[in-house]
N, C-alpha and C positions, 0 to 999 in steps of 0.2 A: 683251515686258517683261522676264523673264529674261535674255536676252540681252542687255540694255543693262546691267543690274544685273551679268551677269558683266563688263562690258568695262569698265565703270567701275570693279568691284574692281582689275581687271588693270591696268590703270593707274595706280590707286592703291599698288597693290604693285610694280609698275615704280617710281612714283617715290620709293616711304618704302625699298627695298631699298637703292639707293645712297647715298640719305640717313644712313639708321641704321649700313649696314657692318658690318665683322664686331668691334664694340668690343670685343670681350676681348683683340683683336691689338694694340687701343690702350692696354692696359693701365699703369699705370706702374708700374716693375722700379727695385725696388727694394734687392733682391739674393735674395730670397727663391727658392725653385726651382719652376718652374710656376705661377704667378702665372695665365695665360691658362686653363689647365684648371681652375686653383679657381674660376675669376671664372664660368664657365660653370655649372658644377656650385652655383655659389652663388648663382645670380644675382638670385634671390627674394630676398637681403641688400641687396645694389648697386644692382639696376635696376632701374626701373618701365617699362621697354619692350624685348621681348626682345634680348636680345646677338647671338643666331646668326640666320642665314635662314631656318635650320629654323624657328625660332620664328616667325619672320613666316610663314613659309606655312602655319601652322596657323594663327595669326592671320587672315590671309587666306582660309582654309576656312571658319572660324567667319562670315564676315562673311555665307558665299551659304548662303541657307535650302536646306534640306531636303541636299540632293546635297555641299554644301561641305567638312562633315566629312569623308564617304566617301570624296573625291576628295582631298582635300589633307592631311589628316592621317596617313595612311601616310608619302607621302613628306618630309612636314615633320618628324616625327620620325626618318625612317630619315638625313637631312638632319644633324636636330639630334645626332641619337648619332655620325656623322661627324664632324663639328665637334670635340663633344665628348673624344672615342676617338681622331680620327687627324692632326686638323688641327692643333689648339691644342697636344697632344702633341708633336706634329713642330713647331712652332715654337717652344714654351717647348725645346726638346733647342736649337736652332740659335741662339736667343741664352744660351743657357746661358755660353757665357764672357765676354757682359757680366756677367748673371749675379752670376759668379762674381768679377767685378772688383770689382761692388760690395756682395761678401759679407760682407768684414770691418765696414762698415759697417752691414750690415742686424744682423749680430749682435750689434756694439755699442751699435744703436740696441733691439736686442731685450734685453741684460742692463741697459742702462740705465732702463727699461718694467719689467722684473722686477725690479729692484732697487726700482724709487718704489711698483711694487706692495705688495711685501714692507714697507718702511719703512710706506707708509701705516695698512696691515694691523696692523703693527706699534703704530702711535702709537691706532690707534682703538681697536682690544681692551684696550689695558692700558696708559693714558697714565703710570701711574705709575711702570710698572717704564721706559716709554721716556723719564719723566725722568732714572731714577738710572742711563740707560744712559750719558748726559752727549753723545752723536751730535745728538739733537736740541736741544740751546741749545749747540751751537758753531756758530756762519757757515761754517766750514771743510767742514762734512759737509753739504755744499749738499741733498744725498738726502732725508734725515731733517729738516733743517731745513727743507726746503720742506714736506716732508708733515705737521711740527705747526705751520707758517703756514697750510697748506692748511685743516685741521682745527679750528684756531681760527676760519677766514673763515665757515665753514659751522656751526662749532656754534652750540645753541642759546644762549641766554643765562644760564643756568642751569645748562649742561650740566658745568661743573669744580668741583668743589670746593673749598674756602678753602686748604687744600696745595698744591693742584696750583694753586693761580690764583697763590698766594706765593712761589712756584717759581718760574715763569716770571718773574713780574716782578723778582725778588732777581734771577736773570740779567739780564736786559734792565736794570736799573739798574747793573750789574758791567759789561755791554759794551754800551755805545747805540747799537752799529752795525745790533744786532736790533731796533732800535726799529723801523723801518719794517715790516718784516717780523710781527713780533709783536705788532706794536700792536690788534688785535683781542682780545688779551686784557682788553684795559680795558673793554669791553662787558659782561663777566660779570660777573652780581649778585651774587656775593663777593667781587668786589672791595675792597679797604679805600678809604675815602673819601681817607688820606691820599696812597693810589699815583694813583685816580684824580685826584685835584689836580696831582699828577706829571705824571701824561702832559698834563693840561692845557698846564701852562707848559712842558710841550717843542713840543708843535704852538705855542704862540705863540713860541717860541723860532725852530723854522723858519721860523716865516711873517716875522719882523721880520728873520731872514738872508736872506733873499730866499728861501729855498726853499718858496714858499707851496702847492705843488702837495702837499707833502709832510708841510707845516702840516695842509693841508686835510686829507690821508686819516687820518693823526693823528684832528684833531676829530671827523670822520666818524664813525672807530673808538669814538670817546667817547661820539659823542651816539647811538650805538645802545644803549646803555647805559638799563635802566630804573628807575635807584636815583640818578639824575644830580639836583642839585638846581638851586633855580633860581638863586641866586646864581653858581652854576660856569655855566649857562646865559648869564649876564648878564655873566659875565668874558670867555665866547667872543663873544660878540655886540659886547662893547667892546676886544676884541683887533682885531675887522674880519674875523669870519667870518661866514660867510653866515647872517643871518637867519632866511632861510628854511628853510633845516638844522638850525637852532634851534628853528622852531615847530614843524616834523613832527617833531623829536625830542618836545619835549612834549606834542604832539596822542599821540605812541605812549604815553608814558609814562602817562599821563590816563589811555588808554581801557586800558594795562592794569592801571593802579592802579584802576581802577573793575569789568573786568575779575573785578581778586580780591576787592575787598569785595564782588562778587554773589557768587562763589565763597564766600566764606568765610558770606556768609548762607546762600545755597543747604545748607553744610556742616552751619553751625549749625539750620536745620530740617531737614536729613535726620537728624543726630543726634537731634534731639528726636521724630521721627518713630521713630527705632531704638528709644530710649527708651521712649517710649510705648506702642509695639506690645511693647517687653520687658514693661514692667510691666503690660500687658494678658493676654501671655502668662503671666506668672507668678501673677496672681490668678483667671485661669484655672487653673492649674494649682493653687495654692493651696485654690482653692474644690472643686475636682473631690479633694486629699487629704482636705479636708473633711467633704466628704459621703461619701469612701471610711470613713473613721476613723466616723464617726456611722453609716453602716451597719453597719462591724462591731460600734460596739457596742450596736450596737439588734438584731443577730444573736445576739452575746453575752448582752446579756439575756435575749433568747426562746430562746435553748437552755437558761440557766439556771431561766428561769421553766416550762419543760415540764421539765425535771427535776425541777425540787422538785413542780410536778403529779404529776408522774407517780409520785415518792415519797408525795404523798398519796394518791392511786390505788390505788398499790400496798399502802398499809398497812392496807388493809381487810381483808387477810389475814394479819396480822400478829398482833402482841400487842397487847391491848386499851387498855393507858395510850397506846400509838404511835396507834390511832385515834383515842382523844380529844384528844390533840393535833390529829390533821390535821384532825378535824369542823371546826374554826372557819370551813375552808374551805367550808362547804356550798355558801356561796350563789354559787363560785365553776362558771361553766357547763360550762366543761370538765372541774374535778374530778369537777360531781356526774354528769355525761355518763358520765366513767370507771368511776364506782362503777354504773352503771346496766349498763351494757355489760359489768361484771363476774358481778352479779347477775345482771342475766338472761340474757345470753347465753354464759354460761360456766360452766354445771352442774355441770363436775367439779371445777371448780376450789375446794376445801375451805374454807368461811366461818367463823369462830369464832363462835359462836351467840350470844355478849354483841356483839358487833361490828355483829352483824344488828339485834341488839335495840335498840341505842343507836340507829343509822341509820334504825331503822322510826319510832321515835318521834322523831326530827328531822325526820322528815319527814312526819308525823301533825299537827305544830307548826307548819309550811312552809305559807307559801299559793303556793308556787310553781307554775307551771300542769305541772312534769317533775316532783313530790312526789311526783301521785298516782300515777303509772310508776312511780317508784321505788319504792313502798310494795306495789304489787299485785307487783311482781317479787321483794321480800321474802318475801312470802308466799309464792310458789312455789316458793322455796327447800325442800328437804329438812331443812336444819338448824333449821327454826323446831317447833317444837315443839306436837302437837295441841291443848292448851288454849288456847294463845295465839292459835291458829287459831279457836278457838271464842269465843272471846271479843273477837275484830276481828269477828267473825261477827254476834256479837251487838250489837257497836258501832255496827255499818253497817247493822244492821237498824234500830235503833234512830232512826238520821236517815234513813231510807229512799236506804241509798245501792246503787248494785249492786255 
């Protein structure tokens, strides 16, 4: 089984060897130097089946399982780096004075290639400065004047501006000779409706001189155009241009005028959508300063309102007209909490004995269930004085209180 599968390879590379040959020998020289060794070394560009022998016998290695590599691919490449290295070297040196015959031409063909490079490079970066350069709307600078017909063929329809579209055609009406050539600019939706009417009746101008092939690319140019109306439609169509280059012009023109009114809706509810979520965000935001501003001042207030507490608090050791003022607060829970907390759990702290007195008896009057705190921590005061003591004494015997 192996066996038939190597002699059937072998055969098959016997006969694609003579077939294929050594193409890079077939090269076309066209003045360039080494042509046959670039073609080698590049041939992944070129070809889609290898150039050298060497190639085919690694070709041929790959085809036999397991052994094929190992056996053919050493000498397919020690083959192909020959070819490469000694062969195609030594034959590009030996026609080298063809060569060289046809050097002046490869180089004239090479700055003429750099030049349309350059031009084109030229017109596409910076169309305006390569208007006021004046190279590209002269006929005579064939370079440049091909590369902004070139650039016109392929722009988008949109892609000039009302200057630069005014430009071109103020030329092309001063010399007609670029009509042909520049007639692509009629296409662009800046165009003025009255140049576009212009190029009209010069394609019909062609086509009734007999020049209708010229009429035609004219019209053509026009009705790529999507600002075209249908009247100028109806004037090509009764000039005796093709109909049918009339209705795909308005079948384009439709689906992109249709095209931009979804656009322009789409526009107008993503606006509304921007809109909406602004004003969303903003009364978010508005509401969150809101309730910043109402907590400070509802902070405000409770700072202010435990200070002035805390001034009534405080004034229980004070002078005695400053506590009858603050008394009004009794029934307020945290003042009287403070006076409680001063009273009782702050013995050294010095009470004015009318302060005590006035306070016992507001809270003698008190049915508050913290009065009675208040009133026995009174008493346990040092500054109350022992009759008064005898005499609460005797009060609260009297309603049997303890």
């Amino acid at each position: 089984m192996k066996s038939s599968v190597f002699v059937k390879a072998l055969v098959g590379l016997s006969l694609s060897l003579p077939m294929s040959g050594c193409v890079y020998l077939a090269v076309d020289r066209k003045g360039d130097f080494f042509p046959s060794t670039r073609d080698i070394w590049n041939a992944r560009q070129k070809y889609w089946l290898p150039p050298t022998v060497g190639g085919w016998v690694c070709c041929f290695g790959a085809q036999i399982p397991y052994v094929g590599p190992f056996v053919f691919y050493p000498p397919g490449i020690a083959i192909h780096l020959v070819e490469g290295c000694v062969i195609a070297p030594a034959y590009d040196i030996v026609c080298m004075p063809y060569d060289l015959c046809r050097r002046p031409e490869y180089l004239a063909e090479c700055r003429r290639r750099e030049e349309a490079w350059q031009a084109e490079q030229f017109v596409r970066k910076n169309l305006d400065a390569a208007l006021d350069d004046g190279r590209c709307l002269s006929p005579s600078n064939a370079v440049y004047h091909k590369a902004l017909s070139e650039m016109l063929r392929y722009a988008e329809h949109d892609a000039l501006t009302t200057g630069q579209v005014s430009r071109i055609v103020a030329a092309i009406r001063n010399d007609e000779a670029m009509l042909l050539d520049m007639r692509c600019v009629s296409s662009q939706a800046t165009l003025k409706d009255e140049d576009r009417e212009w190029f009209i009746q010069k394609a019909i101008e062609l086509k009734r001189a007999g020049r209708c092939e010229d009429g035609d690319a004219v019209a053509a140019a026009v009705c790529r155009s999507r600002k075209i109306p249908d009247s100028q439609y109806d004037e090509l169509v009764g000039a005796g241009f093709s109909a049918g280059m009339v209705a795909s012009s308005k079948q384009v023109r439709e689906n992109y005028n249709k095209r931009l009114a979804e656009e322009a809706v789409k526009e107008v509810a993503r606006r509304k959508a921007e809109e909406e979520e602004k004003a969303r965000i903003r009364a978010i935001r508005e509401a969150a300063q809101r309730q910043e501003a109402e907590r400070m001042r509802r902070e405000e207030e409770k700072r202010k309102l435990e200070l002035m507490r805390q001034r009534h608090i405080d004034s229980i050791t004070g002078a005695p007209d400053s506590f009858m003022a603050s008394l009004t607060n009794y029934d307020d829970e945290v003042v009287r909490k403070g006076w409680i907390g001063i009273v009782k759990h702050r013995p050294l702290r010095t009470i004015p004995e009318e302060n005590l007195m006035v306070l016992l008896r507001k809270a003698e009057s008190s049915t508050n269930f913290w009065s009675s705190t208040l009133r026995c921590a009174i008493l346990e005061r040092p500054e109350i004085p022992v009759p008064v003591l005898e005499q609460e004494y005797e009060w609260m015997a009297e309603r049997k209180m303890t």
